[in-house]
C-alpha positions in Angstrom: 32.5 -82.8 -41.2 32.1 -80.2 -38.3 29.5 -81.3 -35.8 27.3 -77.9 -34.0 25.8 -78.0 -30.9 22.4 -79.7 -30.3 21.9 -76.8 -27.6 21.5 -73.9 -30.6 18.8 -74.2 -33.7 20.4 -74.3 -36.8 18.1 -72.0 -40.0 17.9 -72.7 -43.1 20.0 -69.8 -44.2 22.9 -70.5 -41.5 23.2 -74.2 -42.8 23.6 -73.8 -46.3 25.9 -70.9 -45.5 27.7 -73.4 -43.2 27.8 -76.0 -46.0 29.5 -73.9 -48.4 32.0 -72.5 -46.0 32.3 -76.1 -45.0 33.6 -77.0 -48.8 35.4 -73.7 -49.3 37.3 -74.2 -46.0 38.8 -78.2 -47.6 39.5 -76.9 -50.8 41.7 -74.3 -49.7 43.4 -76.6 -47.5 45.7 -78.1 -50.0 46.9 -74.3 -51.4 48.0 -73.8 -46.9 45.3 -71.9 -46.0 43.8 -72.6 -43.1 40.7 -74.5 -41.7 39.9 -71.4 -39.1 39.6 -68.7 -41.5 36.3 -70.7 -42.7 34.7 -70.7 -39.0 35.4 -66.6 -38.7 33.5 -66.5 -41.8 30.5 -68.6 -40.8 30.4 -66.6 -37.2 30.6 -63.3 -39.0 27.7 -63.9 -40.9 25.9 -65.5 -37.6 26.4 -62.1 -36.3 25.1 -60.0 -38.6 22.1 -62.1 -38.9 21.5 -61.7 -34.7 21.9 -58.0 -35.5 19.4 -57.8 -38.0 17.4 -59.6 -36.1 17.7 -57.2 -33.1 17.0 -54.2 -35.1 13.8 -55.5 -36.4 12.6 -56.2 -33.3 13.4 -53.1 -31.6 11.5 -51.4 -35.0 8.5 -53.8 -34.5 8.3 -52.8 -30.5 9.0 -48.8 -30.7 5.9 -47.5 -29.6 4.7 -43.9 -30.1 2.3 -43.8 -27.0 2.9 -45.0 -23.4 -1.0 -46.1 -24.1 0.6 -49.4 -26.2 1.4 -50.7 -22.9 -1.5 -53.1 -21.3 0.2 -52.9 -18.1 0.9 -49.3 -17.3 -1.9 -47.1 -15.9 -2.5 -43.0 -15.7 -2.4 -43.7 -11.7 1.5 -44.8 -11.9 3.7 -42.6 -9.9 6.3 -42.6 -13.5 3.2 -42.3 -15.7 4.3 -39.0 -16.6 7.8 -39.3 -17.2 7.3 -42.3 -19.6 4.4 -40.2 -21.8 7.3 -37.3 -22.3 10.0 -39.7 -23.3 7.6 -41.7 -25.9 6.0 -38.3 -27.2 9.2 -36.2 -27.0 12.2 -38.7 -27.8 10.3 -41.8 -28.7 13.0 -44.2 -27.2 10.9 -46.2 -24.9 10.4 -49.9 -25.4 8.2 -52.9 -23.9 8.6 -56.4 -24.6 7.0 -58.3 -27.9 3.6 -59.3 -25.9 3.2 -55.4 -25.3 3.6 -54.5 -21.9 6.5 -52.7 -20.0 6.7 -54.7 -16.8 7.7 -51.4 -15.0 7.9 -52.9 -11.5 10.8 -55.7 -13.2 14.9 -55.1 -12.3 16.4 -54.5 -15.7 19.3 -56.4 -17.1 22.4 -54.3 -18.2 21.8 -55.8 -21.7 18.7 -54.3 -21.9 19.5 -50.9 -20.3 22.1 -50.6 -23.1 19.3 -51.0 -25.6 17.2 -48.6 -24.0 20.0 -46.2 -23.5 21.0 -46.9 -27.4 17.8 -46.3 -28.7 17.2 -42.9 -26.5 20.8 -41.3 -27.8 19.8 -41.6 -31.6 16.9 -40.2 -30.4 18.7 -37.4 -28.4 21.1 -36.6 -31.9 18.2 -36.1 -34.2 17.1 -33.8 -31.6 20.7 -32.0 -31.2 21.0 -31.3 -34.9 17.7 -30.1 -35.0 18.6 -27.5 -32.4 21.8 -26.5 -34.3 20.0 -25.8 -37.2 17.3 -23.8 -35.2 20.6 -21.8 -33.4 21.8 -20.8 -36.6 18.2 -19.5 -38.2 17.9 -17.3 -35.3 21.4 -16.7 -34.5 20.8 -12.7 -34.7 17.7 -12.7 -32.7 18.9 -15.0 -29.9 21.9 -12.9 -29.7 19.4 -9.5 -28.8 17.8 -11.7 -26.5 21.1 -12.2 -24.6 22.1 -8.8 -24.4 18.8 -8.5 -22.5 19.1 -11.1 -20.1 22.9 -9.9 -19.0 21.0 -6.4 -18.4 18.5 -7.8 -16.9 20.7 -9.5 -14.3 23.0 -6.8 -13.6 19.5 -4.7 -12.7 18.2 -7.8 -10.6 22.2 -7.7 -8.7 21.9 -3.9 -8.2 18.1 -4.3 -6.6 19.6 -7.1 -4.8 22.3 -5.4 -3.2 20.5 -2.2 -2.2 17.0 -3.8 -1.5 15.8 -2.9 2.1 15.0 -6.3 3.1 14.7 -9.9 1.6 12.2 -10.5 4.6 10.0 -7.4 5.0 7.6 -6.4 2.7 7.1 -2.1 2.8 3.9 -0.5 2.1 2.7 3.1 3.1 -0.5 5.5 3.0 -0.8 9.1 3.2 -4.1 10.8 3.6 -5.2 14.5 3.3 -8.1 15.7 4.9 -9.7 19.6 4.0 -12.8 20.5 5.6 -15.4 21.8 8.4 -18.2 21.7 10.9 -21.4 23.9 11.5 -23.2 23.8 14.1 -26.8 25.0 14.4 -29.5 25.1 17.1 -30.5 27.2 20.3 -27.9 26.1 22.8 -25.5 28.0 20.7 -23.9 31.6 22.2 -23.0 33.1 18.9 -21.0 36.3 19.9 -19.2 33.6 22.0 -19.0 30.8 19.4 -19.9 28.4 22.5 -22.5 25.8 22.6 -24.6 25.8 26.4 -24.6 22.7 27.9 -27.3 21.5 30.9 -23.9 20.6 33.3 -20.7 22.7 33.3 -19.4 25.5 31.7 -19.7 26.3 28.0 -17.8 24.6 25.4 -16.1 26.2 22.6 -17.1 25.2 18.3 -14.8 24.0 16.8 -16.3 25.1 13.1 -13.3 26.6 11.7 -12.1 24.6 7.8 -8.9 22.4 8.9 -6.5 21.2 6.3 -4.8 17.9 8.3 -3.1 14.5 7.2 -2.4 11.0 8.9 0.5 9.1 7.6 1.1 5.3 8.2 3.9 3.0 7.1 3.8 -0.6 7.5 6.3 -3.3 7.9 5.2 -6.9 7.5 7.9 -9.0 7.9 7.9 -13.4 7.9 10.3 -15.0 8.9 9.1 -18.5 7.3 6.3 -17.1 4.8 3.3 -17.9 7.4 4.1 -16.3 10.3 3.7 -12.4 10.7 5.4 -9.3 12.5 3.6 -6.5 11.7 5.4 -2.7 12.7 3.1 0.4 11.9 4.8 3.4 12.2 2.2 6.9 12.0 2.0 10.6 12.8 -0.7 13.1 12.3 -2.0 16.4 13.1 -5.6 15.2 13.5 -5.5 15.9 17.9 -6.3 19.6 17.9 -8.6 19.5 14.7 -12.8 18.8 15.1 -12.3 15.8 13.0 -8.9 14.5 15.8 -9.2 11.7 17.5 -8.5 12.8 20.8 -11.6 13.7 22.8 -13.2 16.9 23.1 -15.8 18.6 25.2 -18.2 18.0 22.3 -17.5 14.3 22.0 -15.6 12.5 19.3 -18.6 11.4 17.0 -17.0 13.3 14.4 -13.8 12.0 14.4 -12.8 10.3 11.5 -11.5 6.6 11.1 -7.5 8.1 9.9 -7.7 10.5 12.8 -5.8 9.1 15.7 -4.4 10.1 19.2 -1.0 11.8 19.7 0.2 11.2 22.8 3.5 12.4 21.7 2.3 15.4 19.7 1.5 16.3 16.3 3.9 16.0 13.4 5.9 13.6 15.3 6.3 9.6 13.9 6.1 6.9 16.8 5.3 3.2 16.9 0.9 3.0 16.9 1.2 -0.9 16.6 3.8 -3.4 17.2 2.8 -7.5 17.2 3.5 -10.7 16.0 1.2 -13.5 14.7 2.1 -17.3 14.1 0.0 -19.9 12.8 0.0 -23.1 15.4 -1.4 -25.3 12.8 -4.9 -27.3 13.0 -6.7 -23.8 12.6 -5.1 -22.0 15.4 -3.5 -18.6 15.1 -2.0 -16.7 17.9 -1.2 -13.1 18.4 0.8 -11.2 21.5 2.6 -7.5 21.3 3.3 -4.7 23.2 1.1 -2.5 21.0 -2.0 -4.4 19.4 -5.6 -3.5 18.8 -8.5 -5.9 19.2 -9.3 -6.2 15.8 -5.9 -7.2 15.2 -7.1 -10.7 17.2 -10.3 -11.0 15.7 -10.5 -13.8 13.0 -13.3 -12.5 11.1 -14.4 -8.4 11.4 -18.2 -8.7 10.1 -18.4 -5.6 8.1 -18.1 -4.8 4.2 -18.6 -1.2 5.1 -16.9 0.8 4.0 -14.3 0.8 1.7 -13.0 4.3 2.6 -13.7 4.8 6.0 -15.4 8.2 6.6 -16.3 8.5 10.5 -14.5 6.1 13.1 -17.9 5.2 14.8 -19.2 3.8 11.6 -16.3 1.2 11.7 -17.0 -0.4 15.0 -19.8 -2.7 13.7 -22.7 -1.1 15.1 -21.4 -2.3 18.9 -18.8 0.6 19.8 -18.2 -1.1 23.4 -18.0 -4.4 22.2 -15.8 -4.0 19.4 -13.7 -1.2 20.9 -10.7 -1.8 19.0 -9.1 -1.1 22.2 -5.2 -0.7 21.9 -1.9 -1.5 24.1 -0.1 -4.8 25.6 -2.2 -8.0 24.4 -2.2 -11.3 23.2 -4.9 -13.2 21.2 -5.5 -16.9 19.8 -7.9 -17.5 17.3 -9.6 -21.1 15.5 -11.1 -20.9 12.1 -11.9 -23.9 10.3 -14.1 -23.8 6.8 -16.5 -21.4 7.6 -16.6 -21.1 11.4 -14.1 -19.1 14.0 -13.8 -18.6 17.3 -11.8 -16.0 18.8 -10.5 -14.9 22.4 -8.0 -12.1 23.2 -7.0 -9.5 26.0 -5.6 -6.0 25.4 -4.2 -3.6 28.6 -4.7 -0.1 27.6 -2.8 1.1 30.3 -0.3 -2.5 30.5 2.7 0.0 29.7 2.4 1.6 32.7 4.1 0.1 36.2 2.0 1.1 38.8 -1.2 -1.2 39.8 -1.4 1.1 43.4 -4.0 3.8 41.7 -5.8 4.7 38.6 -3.9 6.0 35.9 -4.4 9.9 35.6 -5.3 10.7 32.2 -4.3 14.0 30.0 -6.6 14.4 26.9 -7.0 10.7 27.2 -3.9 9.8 27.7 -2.8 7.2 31.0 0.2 9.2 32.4 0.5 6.5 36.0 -0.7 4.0 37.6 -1.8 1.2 35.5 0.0 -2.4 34.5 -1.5 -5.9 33.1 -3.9 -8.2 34.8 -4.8 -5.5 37.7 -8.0 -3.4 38.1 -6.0 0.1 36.8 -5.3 -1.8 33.5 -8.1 -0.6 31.8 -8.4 -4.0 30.0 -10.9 -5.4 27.9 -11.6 -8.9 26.9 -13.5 -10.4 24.2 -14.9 -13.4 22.9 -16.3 -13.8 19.5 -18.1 -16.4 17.4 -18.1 -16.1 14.1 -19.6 -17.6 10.9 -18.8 -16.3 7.1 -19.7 -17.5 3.5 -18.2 -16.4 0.2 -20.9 -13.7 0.5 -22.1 -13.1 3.7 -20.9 -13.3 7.3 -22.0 -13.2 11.1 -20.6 -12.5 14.2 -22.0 -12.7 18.1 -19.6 -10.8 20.3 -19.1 -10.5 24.3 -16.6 -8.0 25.3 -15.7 -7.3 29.6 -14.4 -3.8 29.7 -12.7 -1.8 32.6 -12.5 1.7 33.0 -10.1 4.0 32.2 -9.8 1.6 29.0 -9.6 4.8 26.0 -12.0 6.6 24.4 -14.6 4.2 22.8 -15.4 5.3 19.2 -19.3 6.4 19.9 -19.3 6.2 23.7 -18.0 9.7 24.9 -20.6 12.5 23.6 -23.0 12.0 26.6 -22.9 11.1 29.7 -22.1 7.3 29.1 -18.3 8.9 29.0 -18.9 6.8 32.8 -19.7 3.6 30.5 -15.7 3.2 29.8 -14.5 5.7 32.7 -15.5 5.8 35.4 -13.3 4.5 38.4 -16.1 1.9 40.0 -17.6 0.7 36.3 -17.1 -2.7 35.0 -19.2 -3.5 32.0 -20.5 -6.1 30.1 -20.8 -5.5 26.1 -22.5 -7.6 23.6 -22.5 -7.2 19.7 -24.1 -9.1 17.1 -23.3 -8.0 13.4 -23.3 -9.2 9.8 -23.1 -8.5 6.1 -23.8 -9.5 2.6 -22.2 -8.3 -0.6 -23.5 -9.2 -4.3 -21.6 -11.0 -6.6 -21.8 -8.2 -9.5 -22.3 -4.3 -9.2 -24.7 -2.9 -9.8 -28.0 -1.8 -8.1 -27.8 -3.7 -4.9 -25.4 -2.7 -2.8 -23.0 -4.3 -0.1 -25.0 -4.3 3.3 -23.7 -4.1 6.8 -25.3 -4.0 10.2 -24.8 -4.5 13.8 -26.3 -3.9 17.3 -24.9 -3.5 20.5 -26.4 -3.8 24.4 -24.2 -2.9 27.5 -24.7 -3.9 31.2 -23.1 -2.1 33.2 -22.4 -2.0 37.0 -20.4 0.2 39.9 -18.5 -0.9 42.8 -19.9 2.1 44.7 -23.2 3.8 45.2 -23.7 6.2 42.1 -25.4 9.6 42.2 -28.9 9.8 41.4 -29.0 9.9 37.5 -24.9 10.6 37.4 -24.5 7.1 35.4 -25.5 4.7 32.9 -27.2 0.9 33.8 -27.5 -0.3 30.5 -27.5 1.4 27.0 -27.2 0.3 23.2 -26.2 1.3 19.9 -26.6 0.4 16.2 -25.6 1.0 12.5 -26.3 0.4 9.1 -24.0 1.0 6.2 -24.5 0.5 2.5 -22.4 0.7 0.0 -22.4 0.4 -3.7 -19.5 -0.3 -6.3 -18.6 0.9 -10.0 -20.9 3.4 -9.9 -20.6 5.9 -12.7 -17.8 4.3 -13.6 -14.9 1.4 -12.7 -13.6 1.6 -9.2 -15.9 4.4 -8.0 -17.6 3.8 -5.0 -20.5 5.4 -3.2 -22.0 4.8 0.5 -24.1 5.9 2.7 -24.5 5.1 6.4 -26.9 6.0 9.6 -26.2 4.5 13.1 -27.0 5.7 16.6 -23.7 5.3 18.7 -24.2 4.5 22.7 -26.8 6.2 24.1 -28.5 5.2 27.7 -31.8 3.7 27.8 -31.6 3.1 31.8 -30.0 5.1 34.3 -29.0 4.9 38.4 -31.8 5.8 40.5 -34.5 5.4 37.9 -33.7 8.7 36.4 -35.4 9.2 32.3 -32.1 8.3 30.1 -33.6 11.0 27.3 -30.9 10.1 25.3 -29.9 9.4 21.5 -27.8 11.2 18.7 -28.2 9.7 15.4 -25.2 10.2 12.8 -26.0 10.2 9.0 -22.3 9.8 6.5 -22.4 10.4 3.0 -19.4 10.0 0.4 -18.5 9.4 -3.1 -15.0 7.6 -3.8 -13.3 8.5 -7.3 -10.8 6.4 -7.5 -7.9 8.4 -9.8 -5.7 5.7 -10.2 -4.6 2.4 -8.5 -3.0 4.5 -5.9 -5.0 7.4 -5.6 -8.7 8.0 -4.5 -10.3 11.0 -3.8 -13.2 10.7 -1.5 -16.0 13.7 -0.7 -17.8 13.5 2.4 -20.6 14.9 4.4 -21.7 14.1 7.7 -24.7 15.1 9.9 -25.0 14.6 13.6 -28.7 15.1 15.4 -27.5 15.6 19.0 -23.6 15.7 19.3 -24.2 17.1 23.1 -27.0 13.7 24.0 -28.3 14.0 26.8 -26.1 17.3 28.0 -28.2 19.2 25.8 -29.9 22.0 27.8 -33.9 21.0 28.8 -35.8 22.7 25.5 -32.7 23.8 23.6 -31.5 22.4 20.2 -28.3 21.5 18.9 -26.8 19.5 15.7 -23.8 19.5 13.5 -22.9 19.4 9.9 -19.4 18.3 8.1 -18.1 18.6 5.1 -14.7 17.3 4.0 -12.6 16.2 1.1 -10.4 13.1 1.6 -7.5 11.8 -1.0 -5.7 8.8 -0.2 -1.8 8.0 -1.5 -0.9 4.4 -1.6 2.1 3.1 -1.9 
């Protein structure tokens, strides 16, 4: 009789197979078959009964939803990866009492279920796909052709792209148009306007066809940081609508107008810095040729989208926001909704030669001059700023030196001694905001500023020869989708610097007001044609002759090439 072991439970089923192998195994004896061939039967059959046994329990613990777990949670780190292998391959399995015990070190017997259980999963899956492959063998094999032309194209823009770093962008813009001048101080056989000092200047009301052409290279080095290189020519400087100053003033010149100091027609390097983020906020900003608002974290205007004049871009404060341009270096902190910013900019900080003040051609420093010294013709700013989703504001102190560049809005009267003059130092202040609707429609996009100067000599001026204090404003409103998506229209009035006291108790009589009108059509994405007119009360301030009138009408037509 064959004893088993007390350690193992013996089932019904196992002992009566055990019996009957037991008999069969002694009545084969005699015929010299022997007694072992009975026990491999009795353990086969063991086997296939712990097999069995296996499967069905595997069946009874597949779950279809990481859910059936009690003890894994949405918050788990694998919470994920579990969901896609019971939804997609249905080869995960817990233990009997349902849960997973995820944080547990797995036996390598159970691993082999697991993995078992996920490759019959994984087959089903892989025939499924074959059968799939061959339904849409003709299609899939289009699709390939596509994709190797597709790469070879990608490999060809690889190879000849201009940069992997730099990103390229350009603008072109065409300018037609005029000026008219009317009023009493005019000689018309002449075509010379009187003024109260010096001789007669001439008109320039002649129709000018000019352009201004910018291209722009922002490259990063590790996706946050910034160099910017803006490369421009013109033909603007000779024009009534240049940038470079005239005898009239430069009220009318216009914001793509710009100063040549090498000459029209001629490309040269009009901006040149780089900006890195310092993390907790901080942004910082140094180059050899960078303009104030370049270092300014917020610029609190809306108005407008296609700059018309220059002096309506300057936020109503021209001194303060001068966007004074040359050596300089900037840091900014802006955090939610607030910034504060802080920069210096040398106009003349090319220049090697602190001993005397810079002589200037047509506004243009040509000796003396360097960074830090009183020929720099520096200015310095400080601005607080606060901005919504909608709306933003921004208080502004700016120290300016002379011989600093011709402040948009500064030079038509006599304030040109607000920015030039050799013993002026002034102290501007700006305070500016805007709001913009959610929606077009009716109410527009406002923006407005004002600005007070202060400003004091190192020597004794001439009875009424220069300005104490003076101010400026502007208001600028601007509506979008009008007549039809993408069209603009706007509509600004602003009185640039004019004196309100000046040395030796002299009456300022001053003030100019200047009135812009335009209407944007915007062609395509790249192309916008803008119509302009412009009207300037005074353009001569306070040099008008005693009694005499003088004003000034534009027209233009502006189209602007992006690409």
């Amino acid at each position: 009789m064959t004893t088993l072991p007390k350690s193992k439970a013996i089932k019904t089923g196992q002992l009566v197979a055990l019996t009957l192998a037991t008999s069969l195994s002694q009545a084969v004896l005699a015929d010299g078959i022997t007694a072992t061939s009975g026990l491999s039967a009795v353990n086969a059959y063991m086997e296939q009964q712990e097999i069995d046994e296996l499967k069905a329990l595997r069946s009874k613990n597949q779950v279809t939803s990481v859910n059936q777990f009690s003890d894994v949670r949405p918050t788990d780190w694998a919470y994920q990866a579990l969901s896609n292998l019971v939804e997609k391959y249905g080869c995960v399995a817990g233990y009997p009492n349902g849960i997973y015990k995820g944080g547990q070190a797995m036996t390598r017997f159970e691993a082999a279920a697991l993995l078992n259980a996920c490759l019959d999963r994984v087959s089903e899956q892989t025939d499924e796909l074959k059968r799939l492959m061959e339904e849409f063998k003709q299609e899939l094999r289009v699709l390939r052709g596509r994709v190797d032309g597709l790469e070879k194209r990608v490999g060809v823009l690889e190879a000849q792209q201009f940069s992997t770093t730099t990103k390229f962008t350009g603008q072109a813009t065409m300018v037609v148009g005029g000026n008219w001048f009317n009023g009493s101080a005019i000689n018309t056989a002449a075509n010379t306007v009187n003024r109260n000092t010096g001789a007669a200047v001439s008109l320039y009301n002649a129709v000018s066809f000019n352009y201004d052409l910018q291209l722009n290279f922002d490259t990063s080095f590790s996706g946050k940081d910034l160099l910017r290189t803006n490369l421009r020519a013109g033909n603007f400087g000779n024009s009534r609508f240049g940038g470079e100053p005239h005898s009239l003033g430069n009220l009318s010149e216009l914001q793509v107008a710009f100063e040549e100091p090498s000459g029209p027609n001629v490309v040269g390097v009009f901006k040149l810095f780089y900006q890195l983020p310092l993390g907790s906020g901080w942004t910082a900003t140094a180059g050899p040729r960078v303009g104030q608002e370049d270092m300014l974290a917020l610029w609190p205007s809306v108005y407008p989208s296609e700059t018309v004049l220059n002096v309506m871009t300057v936020n109503g404060a021209p001194a303060a926001y001068s966007k004074n341009l040359g050596p300089g270096a900037g840091l900014w902190w802006q955090n939610n909704n607030w910034s504060i910013s802080a920069n210096y900019v040398a106009f003349n900080g090319m220049l090697g030669n602190p001993s005397s003040p810079p002589a200037q051609t047509d506004g243009v420093p040509t000796g003396g001059g360097g960074i830090g010294n009183k020929a720099s013709g520096a200015t310095g700013s400080v601005q607080l700023a606060y901005q919504q989703e909608q709306w933003g504001l921004a208080a502004i102190w700016t120290y300016l030196q002379p011989y600093n560049g011709f402040v948009p809005g500064t030079t038509p009267t006599v304030h040109s001694s607000l920015d030039h003059n050799a013993n002026a130092l002034t102290n501007a202040f700006g305070l500016s905001a805007y709001w913009q609707p959610w929606n077009s429609g009716w109410a527009p996009s406002v923006s407005v500023g004002w600005g007070y100067n202060s400003t004091s000599y190192s020597t004794t001026q001439a009875a009424g020869a220069a300005v104490s204090t003076s101010q400026s404003w502007m208001l600028g409103l601007q509506w979008t989708d009008v007549f039809a998506k993408g069209n603009d229209f706007g509509i600004a009035v602003a009185q640039p610097v004019f004196a309100t006291t000046m040395t030796g108790g002299i009456n300022a009589n001053d003030g100019n007001y200047v009135w812009e009108w335009w209407y944007k059509f915007q062609v395509s994405d790249k192309i916008s044609v803008t119509p302009a007119l412009i009207y300037l009360s005074r353009p001569l301030g306070q040099r008008t002759p005693a009694g005499a009138t003088f004003d000034q009408v534009g027209a233009l037509v502006k189209t602007t090439f992006r690409f």
